[in-house]
TIVOBA-93106 format. One record per residue (C-alpha): residue number from 1; residue in three letters; x, y, z. Coordinates in steps of 0.25 Angstrom, whole numbers, plus 5000, padded with zeros to 4 digits. Last residue first. Layout:
// residues N
<NUM; "ala"; <X; Y; Z>> ...
END
This chain:
// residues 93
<93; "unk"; <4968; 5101; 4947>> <92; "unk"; <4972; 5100; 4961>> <91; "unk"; <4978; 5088; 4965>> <90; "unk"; <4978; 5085; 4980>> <89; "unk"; <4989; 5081; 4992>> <88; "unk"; <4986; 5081; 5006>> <87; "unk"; <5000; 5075; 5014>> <86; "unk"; <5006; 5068; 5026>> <85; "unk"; <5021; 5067; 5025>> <84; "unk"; <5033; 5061; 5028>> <83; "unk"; <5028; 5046; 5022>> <82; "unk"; <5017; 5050; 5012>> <81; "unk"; <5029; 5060; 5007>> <80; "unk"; <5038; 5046; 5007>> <79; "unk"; <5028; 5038; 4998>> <78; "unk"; <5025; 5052; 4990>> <77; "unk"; <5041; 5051; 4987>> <76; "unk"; <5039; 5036; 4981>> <75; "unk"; <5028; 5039; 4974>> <74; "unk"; <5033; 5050; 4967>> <73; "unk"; <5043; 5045; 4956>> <72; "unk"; <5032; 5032; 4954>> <71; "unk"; <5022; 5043; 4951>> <70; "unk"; <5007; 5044; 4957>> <69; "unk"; <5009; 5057; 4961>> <68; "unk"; <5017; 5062; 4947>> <67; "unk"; <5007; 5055; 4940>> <66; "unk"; <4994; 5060; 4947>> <65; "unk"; <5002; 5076; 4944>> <64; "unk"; <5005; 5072; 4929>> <63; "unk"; <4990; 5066; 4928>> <62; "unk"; <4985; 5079; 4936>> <61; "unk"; <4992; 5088; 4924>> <60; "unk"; <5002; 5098; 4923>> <59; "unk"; <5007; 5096; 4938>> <58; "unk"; <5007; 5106; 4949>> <57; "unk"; <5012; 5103; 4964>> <56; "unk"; <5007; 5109; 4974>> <55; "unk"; <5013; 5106; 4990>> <54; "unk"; <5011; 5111; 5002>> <53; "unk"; <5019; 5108; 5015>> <52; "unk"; <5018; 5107; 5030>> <51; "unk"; <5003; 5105; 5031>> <50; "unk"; <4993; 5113; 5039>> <49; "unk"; <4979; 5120; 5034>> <48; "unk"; <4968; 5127; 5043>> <47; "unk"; <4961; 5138; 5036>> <46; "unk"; <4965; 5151; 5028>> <45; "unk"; <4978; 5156; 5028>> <44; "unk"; <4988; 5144; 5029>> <43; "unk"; <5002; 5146; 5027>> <42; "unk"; <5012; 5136; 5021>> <41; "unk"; <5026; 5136; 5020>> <40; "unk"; <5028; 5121; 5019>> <39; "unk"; <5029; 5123; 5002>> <38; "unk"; <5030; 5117; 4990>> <37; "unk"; <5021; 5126; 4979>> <36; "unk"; <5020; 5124; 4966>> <35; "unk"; <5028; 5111; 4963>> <34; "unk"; <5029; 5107; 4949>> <33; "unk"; <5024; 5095; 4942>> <32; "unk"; <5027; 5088; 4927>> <31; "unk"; <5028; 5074; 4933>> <30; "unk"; <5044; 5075; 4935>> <29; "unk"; <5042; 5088; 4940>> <28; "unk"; <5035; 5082; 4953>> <27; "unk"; <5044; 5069; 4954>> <26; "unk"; <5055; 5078; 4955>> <25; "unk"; <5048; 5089; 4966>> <24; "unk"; <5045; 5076; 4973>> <23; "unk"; <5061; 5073; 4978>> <22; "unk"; <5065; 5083; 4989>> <21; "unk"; <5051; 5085; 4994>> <20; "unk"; <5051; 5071; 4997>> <19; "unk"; <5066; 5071; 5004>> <18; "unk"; <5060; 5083; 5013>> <17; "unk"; <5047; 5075; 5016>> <16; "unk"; <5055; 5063; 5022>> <15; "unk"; <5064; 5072; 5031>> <14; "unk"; <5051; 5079; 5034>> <13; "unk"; <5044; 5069; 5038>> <12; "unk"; <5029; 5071; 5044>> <11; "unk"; <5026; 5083; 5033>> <10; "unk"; <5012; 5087; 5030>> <9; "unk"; <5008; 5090; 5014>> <8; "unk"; <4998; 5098; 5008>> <7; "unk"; <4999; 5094; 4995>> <6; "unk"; <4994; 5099; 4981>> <5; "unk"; <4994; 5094; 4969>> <4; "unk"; <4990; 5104; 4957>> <3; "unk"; <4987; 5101; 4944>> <2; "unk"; <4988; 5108; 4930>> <1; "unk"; <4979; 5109; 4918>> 
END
């Protein structure tokens, strides 16, 4: 059954950001993911909701989707998204 992570993410460095969202989207395939939505262009239409960007990613499986967080290819670009950003991220099953 497939999972979801989802992350509402506030950028405090672009620059850095931008070089993140360049090089993730690999790690993610490499772990059997794909990304269902990626977006800044966000509208809220029921309650009171800010972040700059939303991401969901869907993995086959939450082992794949732990592995690919927890992964040696990853760590090192979530170290640099915990440094241009501020982020909520969950794993919906």
């Amino acid at each position: 059954m497939p999972v979801f992570i989802v992350s509402r993410v506030d950028i405090t460095d672009p620059a850095r950001m931008a070089d993140y969202m360049q090089a993730a989207p690999a790690t993610v395939e490499a772990f059997g993911g794909r990304y269902i939505v990626r977006t800044g262009n966000i509208e809220v239409i029921e309650g009171e909701q800010h972040c700059d960007r939303v991401v969901v990613l869907e993995f086959p499986t939450r082992d794949q989707a732990l592995a690919w967080y927890n992964s040696q290819d990853y760590r090192p670009l979530r170290d640099a998204r915990w440094q241009a950003s501020k982020a909520s991220i969950m794993l919906l099953q």
